[in-house]
Steps between C-alpha positions, in 0.01 A plus 500: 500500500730213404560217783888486519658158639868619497650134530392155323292295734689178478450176644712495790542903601211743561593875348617770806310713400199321589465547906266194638594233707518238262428201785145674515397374138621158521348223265470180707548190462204314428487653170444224200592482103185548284387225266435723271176362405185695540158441518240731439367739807238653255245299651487690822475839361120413392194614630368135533771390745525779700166502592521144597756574701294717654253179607757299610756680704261619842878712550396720217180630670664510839768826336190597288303540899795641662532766150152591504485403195248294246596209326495663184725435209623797310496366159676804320760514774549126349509572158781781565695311736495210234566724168803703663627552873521085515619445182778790548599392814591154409668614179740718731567282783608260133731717432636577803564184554685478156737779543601313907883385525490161413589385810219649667213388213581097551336598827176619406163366486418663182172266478369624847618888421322504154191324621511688774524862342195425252309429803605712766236736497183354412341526890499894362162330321299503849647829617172763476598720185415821707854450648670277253401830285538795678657799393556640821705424803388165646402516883664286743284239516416484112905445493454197745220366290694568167793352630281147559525455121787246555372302784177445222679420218670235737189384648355490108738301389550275780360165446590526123797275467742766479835459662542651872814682365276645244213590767736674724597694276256654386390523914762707524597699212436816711771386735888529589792422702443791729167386593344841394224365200154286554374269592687492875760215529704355739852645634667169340319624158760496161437676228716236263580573128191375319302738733681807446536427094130513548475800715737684288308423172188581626605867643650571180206379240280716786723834505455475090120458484256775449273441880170742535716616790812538369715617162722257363855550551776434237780215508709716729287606739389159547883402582554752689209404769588142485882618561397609839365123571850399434638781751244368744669115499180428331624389185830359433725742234468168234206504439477854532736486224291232290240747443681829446669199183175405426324815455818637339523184214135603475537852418755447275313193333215744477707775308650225225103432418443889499501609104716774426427804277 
């Protein structure tokens, strides 16, 4: 099933065929132009500093307590994260940001969104693998525990120099302008542009993935879920529109490489 946008996403008009209240997905105005120098977040995504972490930050144990759960790092759930979903997710929200109207680009953090989307889910490392891993339908309350994986990976990464753009985001890549994700925020809560480049990046390297729980879906059945964020007012049409170019320039880059017969 093919995603069809029947009018260009411009700069200054959003397509009618796209129904969402477009002053629902605003972008802010505290947003600032990258540097675009980058230092290395590699260092996090080790088993050393994580586990001092662990000894410094009493928060950690306090979620740990309220989970149930030990303070026990998952070591292949750090490898994996590290080798794909991280790396995939901040090669995505790269290129969504790349195919953004220009006028919309000069205001993202693109620092903050990439550091932020190799990093975003590395509190899944103290999440027991009985859930983190399970084929069936979680309960309720292994949801609520699951869903503490970003409140971790904040607390984790808390006191280690990063950014507090960078930290929130990866707080709150589970969350949106309706309120509706995790952790719970405050009615005055806004889901700006670097959060839901992030958001939308991660949902569509996730959809594609082969989970023990799940089948991976193809390129359009990926869109097509996201699509409904964008009905929602979760996610503005642009960069709605920066992915479905991204994964499209992909595709076709993918097909030039292909050898023929």
């Amino acid at each position: 099933m093919g995603i069809e946008v029947k009018k260009p996403l411009g700069t200054g008009t959003v397509s009618s065929n796209i129904n969402i209240f477009t002053s629902r997905v605003g972008f802010g105005n505290d947003l600032t132009k990258d540097s675009f120098e980058r230092t290395s977040v590699d260092q996090y995504i080790t088993e050393n500093y994580i586990k001092n972490a662990l000894l410094s930050n009493q928060q950690i144990k306090v979620i740990l307590k309220e989970m149930n759960a030990p303070a026990k790092l998952n070591l292949k759930e750090l490898e994996e994260l590290s080798e794909n979903h991280l790396k995939k997710t901040q090669e995505i929200s790269a290129g969504i940001i790349s195919n953004l109207p220009k006028a919309l680009k000069q205001h993202v953090d693109i620092k903050a969104v990439k550091d932020a989307a190799y990093l975003h889910d590395i509190g899944k490392v103290l999440i027991p693998s009985e859930i983190l891993n399970k084929k069936g339908k979680l309960t309720d309350t292994e949801k609520e525990i699951m869903h503490r994986h970003s409140e971790l990976g904040y607390e984790i990464l808390k006191n280690s120099g990063l950014d507090n753009k960078t930290l929130n985001l990866i707080k709150y890549h589970h969350q949106n302008m309706s309120h509706s994700g995790y952790p719970k925020v405050s009615t005055d809560f806004f889901a700006d542009l670097n959060l839901q480049i992030l958001t939308a990046a991660d949902k569509y390297s996730a959809l594609l993935e082969q989970r023990v729980y799940k089948s991976p879906l193809n390129n359009d059945q990926a869109l097509a879920i996201i699509y409904k964020d964008v009905a929602k007012g979760n996610l503005h049409p642009f960069v709605f529109k920066a992915l479905k170019n991204y994964t499209e320039n992909l595709t076709l880059s993918e097909q030039c490489l292909t050898p023929k017969n």
